[in-house]
C-alpha positions as CSV (number, residue, x, y, z in Angstrom):
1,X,95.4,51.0,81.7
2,X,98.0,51.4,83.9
3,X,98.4,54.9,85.8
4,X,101.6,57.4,84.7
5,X,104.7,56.8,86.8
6,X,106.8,59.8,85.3
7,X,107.3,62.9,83.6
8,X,107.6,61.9,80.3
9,X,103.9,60.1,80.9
10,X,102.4,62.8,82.3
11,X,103.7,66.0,80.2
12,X,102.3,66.4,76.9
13,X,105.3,67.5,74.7
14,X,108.1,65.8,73.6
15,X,110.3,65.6,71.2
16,X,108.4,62.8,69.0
17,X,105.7,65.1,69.1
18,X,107.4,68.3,67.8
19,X,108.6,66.2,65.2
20,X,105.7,65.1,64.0
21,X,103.5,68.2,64.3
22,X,106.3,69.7,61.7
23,X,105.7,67.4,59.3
24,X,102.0,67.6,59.3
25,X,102.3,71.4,59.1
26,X,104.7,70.8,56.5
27,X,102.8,68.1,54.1
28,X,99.8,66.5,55.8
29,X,96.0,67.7,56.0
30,X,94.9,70.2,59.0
31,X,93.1,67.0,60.4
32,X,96.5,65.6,61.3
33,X,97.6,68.6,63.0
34,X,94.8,69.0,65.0
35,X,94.6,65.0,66.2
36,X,98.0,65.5,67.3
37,X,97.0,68.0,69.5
38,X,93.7,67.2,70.8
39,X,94.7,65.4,73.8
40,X,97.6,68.6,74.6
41,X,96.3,70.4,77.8
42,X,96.1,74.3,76.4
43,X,99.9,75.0,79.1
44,X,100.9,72.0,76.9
45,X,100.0,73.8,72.9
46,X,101.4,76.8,74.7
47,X,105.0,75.0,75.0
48,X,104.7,73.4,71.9
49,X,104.2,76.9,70.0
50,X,107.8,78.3,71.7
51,X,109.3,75.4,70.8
52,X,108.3,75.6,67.3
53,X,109.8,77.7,64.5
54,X,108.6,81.0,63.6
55,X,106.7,79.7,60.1
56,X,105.8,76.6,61.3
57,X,104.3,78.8,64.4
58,X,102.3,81.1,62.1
59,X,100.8,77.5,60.0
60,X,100.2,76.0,63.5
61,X,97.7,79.3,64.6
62,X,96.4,79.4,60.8
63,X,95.5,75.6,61.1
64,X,94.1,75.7,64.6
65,X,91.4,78.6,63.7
66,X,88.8,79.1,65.7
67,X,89.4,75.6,67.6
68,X,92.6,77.2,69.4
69,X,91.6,77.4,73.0
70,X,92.2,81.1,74.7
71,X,93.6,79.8,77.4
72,X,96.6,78.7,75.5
73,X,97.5,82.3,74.6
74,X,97.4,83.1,78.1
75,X,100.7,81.0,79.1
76,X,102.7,82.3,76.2
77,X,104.3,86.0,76.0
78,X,106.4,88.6,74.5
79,X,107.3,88.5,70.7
80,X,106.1,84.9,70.1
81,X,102.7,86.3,71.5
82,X,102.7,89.2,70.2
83,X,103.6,87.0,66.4
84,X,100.2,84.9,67.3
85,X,98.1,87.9,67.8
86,X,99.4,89.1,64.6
87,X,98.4,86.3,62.7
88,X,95.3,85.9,64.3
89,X,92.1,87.7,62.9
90,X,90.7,90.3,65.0
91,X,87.3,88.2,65.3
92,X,89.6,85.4,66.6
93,X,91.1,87.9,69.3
94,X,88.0,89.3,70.3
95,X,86.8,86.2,71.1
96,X,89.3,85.0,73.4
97,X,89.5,88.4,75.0
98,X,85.9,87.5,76.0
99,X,85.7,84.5,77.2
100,X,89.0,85.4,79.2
101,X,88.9,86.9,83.0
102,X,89.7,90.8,82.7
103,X,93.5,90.3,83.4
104,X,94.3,88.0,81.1
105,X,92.5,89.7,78.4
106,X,94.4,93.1,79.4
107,X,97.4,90.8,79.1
108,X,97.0,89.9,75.2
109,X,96.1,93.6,74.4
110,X,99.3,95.0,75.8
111,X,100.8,92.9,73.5
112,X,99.3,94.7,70.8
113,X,100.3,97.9,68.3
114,X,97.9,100.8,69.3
115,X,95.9,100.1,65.5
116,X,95.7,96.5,66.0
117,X,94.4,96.9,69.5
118,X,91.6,98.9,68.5
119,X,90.5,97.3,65.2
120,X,90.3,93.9,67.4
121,X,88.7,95.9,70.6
122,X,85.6,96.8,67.8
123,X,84.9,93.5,67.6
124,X,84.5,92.8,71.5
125,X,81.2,93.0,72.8
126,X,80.6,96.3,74.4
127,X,80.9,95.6,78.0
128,X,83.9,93.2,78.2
129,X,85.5,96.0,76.1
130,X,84.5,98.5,78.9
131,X,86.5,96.4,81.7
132,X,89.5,95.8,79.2
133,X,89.8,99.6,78.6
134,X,89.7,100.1,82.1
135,X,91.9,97.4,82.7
136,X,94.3,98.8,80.1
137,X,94.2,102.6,81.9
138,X,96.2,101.8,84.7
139,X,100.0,101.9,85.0
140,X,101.7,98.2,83.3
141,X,103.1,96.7,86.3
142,X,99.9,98.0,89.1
143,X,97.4,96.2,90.7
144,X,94.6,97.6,88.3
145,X,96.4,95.5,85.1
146,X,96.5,92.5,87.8
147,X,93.1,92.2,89.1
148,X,90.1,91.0,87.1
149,X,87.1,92.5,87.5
150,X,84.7,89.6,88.0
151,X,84.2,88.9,91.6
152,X,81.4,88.4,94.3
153,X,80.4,91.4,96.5
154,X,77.6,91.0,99.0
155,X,76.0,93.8,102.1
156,X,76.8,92.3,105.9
157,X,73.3,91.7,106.2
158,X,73.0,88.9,104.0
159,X,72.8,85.2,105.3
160,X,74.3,82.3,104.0
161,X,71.3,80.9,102.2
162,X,70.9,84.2,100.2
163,X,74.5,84.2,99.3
164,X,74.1,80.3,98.3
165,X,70.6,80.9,96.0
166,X,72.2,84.1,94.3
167,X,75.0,82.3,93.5
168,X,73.2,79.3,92.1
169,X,70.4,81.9,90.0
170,X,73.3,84.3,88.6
171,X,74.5,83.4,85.1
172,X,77.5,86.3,85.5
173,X,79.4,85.0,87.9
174,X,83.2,84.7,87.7
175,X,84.7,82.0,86.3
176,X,86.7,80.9,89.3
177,X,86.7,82.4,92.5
178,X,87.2,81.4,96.3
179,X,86.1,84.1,98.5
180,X,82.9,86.0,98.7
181,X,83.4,89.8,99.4
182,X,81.3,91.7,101.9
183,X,80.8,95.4,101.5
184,X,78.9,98.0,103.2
185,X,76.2,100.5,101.5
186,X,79.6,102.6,99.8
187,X,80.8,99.5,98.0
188,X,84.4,99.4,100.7
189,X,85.3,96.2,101.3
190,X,84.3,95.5,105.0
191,X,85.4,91.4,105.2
192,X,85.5,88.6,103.4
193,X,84.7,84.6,103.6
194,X,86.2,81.8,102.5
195,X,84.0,79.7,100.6
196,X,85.1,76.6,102.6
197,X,83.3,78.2,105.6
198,X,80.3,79.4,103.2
199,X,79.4,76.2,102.8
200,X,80.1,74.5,106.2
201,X,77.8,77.0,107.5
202,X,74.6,76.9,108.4
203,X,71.6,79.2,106.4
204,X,70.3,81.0,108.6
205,X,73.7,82.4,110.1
206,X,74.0,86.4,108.7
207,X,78.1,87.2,107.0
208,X,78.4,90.0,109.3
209,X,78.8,86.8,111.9
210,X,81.1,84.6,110.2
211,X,83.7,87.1,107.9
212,X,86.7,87.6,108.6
213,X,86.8,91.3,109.1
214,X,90.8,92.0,109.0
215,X,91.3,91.8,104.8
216,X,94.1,92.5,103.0
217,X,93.1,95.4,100.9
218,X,95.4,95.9,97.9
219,X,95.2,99.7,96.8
220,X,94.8,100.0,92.6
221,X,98.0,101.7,91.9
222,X,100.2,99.4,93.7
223,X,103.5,97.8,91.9
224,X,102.6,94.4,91.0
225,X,105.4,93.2,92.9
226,X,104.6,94.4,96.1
227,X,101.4,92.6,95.4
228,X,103.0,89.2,94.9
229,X,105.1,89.6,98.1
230,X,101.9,90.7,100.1
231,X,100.4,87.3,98.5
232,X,103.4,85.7,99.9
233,X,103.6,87.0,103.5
234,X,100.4,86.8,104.5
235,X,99.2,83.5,102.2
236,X,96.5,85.6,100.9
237,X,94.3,83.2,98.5
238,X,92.8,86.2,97.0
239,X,92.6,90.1,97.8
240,X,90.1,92.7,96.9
241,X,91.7,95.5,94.7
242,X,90.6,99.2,96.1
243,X,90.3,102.5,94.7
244,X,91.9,106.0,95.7
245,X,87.9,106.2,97.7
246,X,88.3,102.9,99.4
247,X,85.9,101.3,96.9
248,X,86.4,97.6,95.9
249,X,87.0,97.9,92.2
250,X,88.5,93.9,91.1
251,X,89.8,91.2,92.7
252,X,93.6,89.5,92.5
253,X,93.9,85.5,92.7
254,X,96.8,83.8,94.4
255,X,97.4,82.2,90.7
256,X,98.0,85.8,89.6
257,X,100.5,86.8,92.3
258,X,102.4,83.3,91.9
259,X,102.7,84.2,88.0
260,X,104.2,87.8,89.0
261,X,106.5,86.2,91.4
262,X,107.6,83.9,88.8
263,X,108.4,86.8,86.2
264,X,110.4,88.9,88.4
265,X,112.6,86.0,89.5
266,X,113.0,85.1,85.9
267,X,114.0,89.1,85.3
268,X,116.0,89.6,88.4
269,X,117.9,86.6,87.2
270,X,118.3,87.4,83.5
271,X,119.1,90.8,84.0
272,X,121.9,90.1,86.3
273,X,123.7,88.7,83.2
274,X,122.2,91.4,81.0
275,X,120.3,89.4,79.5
276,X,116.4,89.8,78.3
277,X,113.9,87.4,80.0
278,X,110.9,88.1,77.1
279,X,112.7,88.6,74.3
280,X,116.3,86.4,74.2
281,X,115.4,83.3,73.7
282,X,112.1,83.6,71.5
283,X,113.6,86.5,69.1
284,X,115.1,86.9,66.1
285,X,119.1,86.6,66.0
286,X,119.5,90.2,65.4
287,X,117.4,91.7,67.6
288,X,118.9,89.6,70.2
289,X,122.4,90.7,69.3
290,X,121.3,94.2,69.9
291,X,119.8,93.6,73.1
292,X,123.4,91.9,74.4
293,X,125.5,94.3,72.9
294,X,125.1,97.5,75.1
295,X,125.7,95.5,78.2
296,X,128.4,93.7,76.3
297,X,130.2,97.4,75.9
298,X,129.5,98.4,79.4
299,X,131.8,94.9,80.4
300,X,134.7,96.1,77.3
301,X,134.8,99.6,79.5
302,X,135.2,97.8,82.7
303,X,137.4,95.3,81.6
304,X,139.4,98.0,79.7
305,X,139.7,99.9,83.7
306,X,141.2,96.3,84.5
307,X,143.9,96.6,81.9
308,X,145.0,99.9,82.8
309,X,145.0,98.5,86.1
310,X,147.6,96.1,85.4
311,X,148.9,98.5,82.6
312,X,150.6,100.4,86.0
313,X,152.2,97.2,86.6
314,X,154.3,96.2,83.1
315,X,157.6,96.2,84.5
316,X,157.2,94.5,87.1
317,X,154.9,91.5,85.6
318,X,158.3,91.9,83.2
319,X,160.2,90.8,85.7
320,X,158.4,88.2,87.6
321,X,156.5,86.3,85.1
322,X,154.4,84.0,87.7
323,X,152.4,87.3,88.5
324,X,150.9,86.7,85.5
325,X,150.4,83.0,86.0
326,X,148.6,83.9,89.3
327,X,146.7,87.3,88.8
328,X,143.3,85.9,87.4
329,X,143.3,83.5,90.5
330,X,142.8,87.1,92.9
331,X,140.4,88.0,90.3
332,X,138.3,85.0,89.8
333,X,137.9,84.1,93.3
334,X,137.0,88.1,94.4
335,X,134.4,88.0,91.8
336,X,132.8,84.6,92.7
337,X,132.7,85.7,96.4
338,X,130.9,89.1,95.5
339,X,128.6,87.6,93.3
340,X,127.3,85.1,95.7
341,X,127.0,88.1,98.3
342,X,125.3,89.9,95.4
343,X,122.6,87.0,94.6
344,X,121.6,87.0,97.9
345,X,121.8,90.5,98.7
346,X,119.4,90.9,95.7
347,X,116.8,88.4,96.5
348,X,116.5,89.6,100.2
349,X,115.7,93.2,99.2
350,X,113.1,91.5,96.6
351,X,111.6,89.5,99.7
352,X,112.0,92.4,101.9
353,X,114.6,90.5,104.3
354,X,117.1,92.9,103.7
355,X,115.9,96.1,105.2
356,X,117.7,99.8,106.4
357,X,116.8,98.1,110.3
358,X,119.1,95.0,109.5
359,X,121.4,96.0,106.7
360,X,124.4,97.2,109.0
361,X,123.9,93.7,111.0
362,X,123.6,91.8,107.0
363,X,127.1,93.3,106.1
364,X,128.4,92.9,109.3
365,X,127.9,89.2,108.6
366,X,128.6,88.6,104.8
367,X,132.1,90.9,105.8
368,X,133.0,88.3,108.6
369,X,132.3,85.3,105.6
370,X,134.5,86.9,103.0
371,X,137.3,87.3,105.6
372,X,137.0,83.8,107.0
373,X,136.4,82.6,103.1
374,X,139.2,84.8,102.5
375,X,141.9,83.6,104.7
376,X,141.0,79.6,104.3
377,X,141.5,80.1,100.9
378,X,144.6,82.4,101.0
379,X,146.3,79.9,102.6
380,X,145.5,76.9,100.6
381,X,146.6,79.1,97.3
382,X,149.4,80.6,99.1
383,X,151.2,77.0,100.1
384,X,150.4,76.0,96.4
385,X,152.0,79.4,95.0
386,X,155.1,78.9,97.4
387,X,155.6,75.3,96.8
388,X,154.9,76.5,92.5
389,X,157.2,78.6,91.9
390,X,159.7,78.2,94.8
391,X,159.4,81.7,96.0
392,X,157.7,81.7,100.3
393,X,157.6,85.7,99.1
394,X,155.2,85.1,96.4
395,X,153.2,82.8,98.3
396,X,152.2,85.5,100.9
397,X,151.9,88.3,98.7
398,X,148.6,86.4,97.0
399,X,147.4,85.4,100.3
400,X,147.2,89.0,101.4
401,X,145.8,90.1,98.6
402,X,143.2,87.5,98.5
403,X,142.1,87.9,102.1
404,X,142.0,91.7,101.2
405,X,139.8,91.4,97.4
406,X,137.5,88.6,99.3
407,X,136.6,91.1,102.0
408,X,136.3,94.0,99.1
409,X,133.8,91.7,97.5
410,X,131.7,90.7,99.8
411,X,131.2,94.5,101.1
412,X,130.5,95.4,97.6
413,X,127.7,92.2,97.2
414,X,125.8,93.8,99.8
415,X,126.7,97.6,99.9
416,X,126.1,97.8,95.8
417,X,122.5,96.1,95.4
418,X,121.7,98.4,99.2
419,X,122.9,101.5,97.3
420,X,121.3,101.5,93.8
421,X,118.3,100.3,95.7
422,X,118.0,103.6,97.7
423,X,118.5,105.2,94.6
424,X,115.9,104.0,92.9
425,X,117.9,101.7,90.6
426,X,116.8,98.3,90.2
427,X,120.2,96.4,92.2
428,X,119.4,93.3,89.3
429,X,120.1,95.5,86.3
430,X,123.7,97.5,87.1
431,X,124.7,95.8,90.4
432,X,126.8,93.1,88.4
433,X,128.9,95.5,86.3
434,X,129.6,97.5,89.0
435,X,131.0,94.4,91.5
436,X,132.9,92.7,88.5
437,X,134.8,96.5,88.2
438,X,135.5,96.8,92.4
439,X,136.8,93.1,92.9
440,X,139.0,92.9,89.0
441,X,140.4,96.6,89.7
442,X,141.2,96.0,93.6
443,X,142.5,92.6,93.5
444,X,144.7,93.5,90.1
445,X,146.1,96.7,91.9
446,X,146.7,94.7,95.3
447,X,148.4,91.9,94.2
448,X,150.5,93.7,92.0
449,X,151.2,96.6,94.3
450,X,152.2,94.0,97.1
451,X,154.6,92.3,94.5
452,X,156.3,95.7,93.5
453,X,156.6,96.2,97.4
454,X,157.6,93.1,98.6
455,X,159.6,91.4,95.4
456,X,161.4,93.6,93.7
């Protein structure tokens, strides 16, 4: 057999396969669903469920039954998760939920209606539902939703052959894991080891000796995002999770903080175009259209500022007609500036690059780009407006005002996202209306106010 060399031979779905999966759903036997699937990695059932229509999503999860692997519900999310967990019987939930770490469990139940939650939580066995409700208590986005429970905490005076035997005689031990915790008499977190040293260590040796004492501790209340970037800075494979005491309550997994780091790159992104990362693509056409439309009519009152902009200008775009020609050119090019100031601008407060200690040095810099940006491409445009319309006039009047909106925009890519961030705004959701507004109204009212000065 020869090994896979590609994509295609490694990842499980395909188009061929969709297709056929909806015609077994459609006419054949539940057998043939389920030997289509069988050799589908759960990540890989998990795709094929998005990809999937709505009915033949609910016959897929009817089909599957009890033989639908947990773990598959765990890569899926917003309303086509919520749809499964729906269709699912509680008994069917509640089983998942427990043989699912603590997080993950807490994931599928925030999913839920309040009733639903608690007609499947009465069919959980009593103390996975006690870590789940716990789980649940906490703010959405903290620390206490990210961490799972299950972990391995063990007193300084332990040696490595005691930690080795009571890991090898304990039936409830997590699931994955790859660090031990050591605490002291009060349950705080004192150190932890990496299980790579555990074992390369000798028996005898006691963990007070070989921890590392200097752990990242990751208080319970903390935003799940500050979490991923302290993952991130300090390539943290896991972190014990502390309460307001100091006592070590859960633990968070690399594989967690990647996942978080993943969402909020996938918001940040969508919501710079106003757009819904859970619910867009997945949701119903209406639903969608709702969603789009109230940034939609935030854009028609900015654009309609534009127009009254240029409103201010009638007579003399009356009279030289190649203003018109040449007035989305100021526009356009003001607006791609700012929004590549913006991008970054965004990212770098996200990664904490962009700080109050640099960001006077940060638009310093991006102001120097937009006016060397500015004048290479004033003058390129200029000559080609000169030679256009045979007018030399015209030709530097769109050149100033280019050099001028470029400038604008890249002040207003970094000042805007700096700015809503101190107020307390997140920079992805507004910071895009707000630059499209600055660089349309300023390079509109430039251009034009240089023409009426300059050509008439």
């Amino acid at each position: 057999m020869e090994p896979p060399t590609s994509f295609e031979d490694v990842y499980g779905v395909n188009t061929e396969l969709v297709r056929a999966v909806e015609a077994a759903l459609e006419e054949g036997p539940r057998a043939n669903v389920r030997a289509l699937l069988k050799p589908l990695r759960p990540a890989d059932i998990a795709d094929l469920v998005v990809v999937l229509g709505r009915e033949d999503r609910r016959r897929l999860v009817v089909t599957m039954g009890d033989d639908l692997d947990p773990e598959t519900l765990i890569d899926l999310e917003g309303p086509v998760l919520a749809e499964l967990l729906v269709v699912m019987s509680p008994h069917a939930v509640a089983r998942a939920i427990a043989e699912l770490d603590t997080d993950e469990a807490v994931h599928l139940l925030e999913e839920m209606e309040d009733a639903r939650r608690e007609q499947v939580l009465a069919n959980v066995p009593a103390p996975d539902r006690a870590a789940v409700m716990e789980g649940l208590s906490f703010p959405e986005d903290s620390a206490g939703r990210l961490m799972q429970r299950d972990l391995i905490a063990v007193p300084a005076y332990w040696s490595v052959g005691q930690v080795i035997d009571y890991c090898r005689d304990t039936e409830e031990l997590p699931d994955k894991f790859y660090e031990i915790f050591v605490i002291d008499p009060r349950h705080h977190p004192i150190g932890q080891i990496a299980l790579n040293r555990l074992m390369r260590t000798r028996r005898p040796l006691l963990l007070r000796d070989i921890m590392e004492a200097e752990a990242t501790t990751i208080p319970v209340y903390m935003d799940q995002e500050e979490v991923a970037f302290l993952f991130q800075q300090y390539r943290l494979a896991s972190a014990p999770v502390i309460d307001g005491a100091g006592r070590l309550v859960g633990v968070i997994t690399f594989d967690d903080a990647a996942a978080v780091l993943e969402e909020e790159a996938e918001e940040d992104l969508m919501r710079l175009s106003g757009v819904s990362s859970e619910t867009d693509l997945s949701d119903t056409a209406l639903r969608t259209t709702r969603t789009r439309a109230g940034w939609l009519l935030v854009n028609l009152a900015t654009a309609i500022l534009a127009s009254m902009v240029i409103a201010l200008f009638d007579a003399t775009i009356e009279q030289i007609v190649a203003l018109a020609v040449l007035m989305p050119i100021v526009a356009s090019m003001g607006g791609n500036a700012g929004t590549q100031t913006l991008t970054v601008a965004v990212r770098a407060l996200a990664t904490h690059e962009l700080t109050g200690a640099n960001a006077l040095r940060i638009v310093g810099k991006e102001l120097v780009v937009g006016a060397l940006n500015g004048i290479l491409f004033a003058i390129l445009v200029g000559l080609v407006a000169a030679f256009w319309f045979a007018t030399p006039t015209l030709g530097v009047v769109i050149a100033v005002a280019m050099i001028i909106n470029m400038v604008v925009a890249a002040l207003a890519g970094t000042l805007i996202p700096l700015g809503l961030d101190r107020a307390g705004i997140d920079p992805a959701i507004a910071a895009t209306v707000f630059l499209t507004t600055i660089t349309d109204v300023v390079g509109f009212f430039v251009f034009l106010g240089l023409a009426a000065l300059f050509l008439l």
